[in-house]
N, C-alpha and C positions, 0 to 999 in steps of 0.2 A: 504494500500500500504506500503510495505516495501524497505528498501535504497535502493534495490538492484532491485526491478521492480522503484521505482523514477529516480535511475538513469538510467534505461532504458529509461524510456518517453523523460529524458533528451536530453537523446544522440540521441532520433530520431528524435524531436525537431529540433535539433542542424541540421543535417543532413541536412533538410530541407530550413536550412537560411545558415549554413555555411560548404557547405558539403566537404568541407577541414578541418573541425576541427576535432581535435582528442579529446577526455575530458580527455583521459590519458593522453597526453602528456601537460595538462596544470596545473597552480597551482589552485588546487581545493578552498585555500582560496581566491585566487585572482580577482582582477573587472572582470567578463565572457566578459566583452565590452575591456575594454585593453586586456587578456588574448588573447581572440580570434577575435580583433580588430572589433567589431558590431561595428557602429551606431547606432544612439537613433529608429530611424525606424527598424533596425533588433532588437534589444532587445523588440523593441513592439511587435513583429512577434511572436518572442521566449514566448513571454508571453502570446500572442493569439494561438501559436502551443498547450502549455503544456495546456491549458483551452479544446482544443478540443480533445487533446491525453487523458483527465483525467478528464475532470470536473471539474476541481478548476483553480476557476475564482481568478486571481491577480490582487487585487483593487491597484490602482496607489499610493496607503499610502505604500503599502507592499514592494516596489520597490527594497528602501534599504536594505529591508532583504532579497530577492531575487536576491541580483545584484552579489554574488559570486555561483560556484555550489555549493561547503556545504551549503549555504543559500537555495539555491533554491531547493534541493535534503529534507533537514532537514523541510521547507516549507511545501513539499507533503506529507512528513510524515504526518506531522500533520495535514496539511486541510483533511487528510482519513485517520486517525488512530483513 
């Protein structure tokens, strides 16, 4: 998978928990929970969407590195690259 299908999954992901949010209009290094004001229950959502959009399972150690989109985009790189 590359950035450009990662951020795909993302934003459909996203769609699905917060389908008001735009990923362009927010700051990409920014917390995706403040940015696009989730809850700890939506950001679990978001983490069970991108598992079932792609197969990579985000173990709850990963969180932090997941909790911005560059994080979370730069993540799928790697769990499929």
């Amino acid at each position: 998978m590359n950035t450009e299908q990662a951020l795909a999954a993302v934003a459909d992901a996203l769609h699905g928990i917060a389908p008001e949010a735009d990923i362009d209009e927010i700051d990409s290094s920014g917390a995706l929970q403040e940015e696009l004001d989730l809850d700890s229950m939506d950001f679990l959502n978001l983490v069970v969407a991108i598992d079932q959009r792609t197969g990579v399972e985000i173990p709850e150690r990963d969180y932090p590195r997941v909790a911005s989109l560059d994080g979370l985009v730069a993540y799928l790189v790697a769990a499929t690259g």
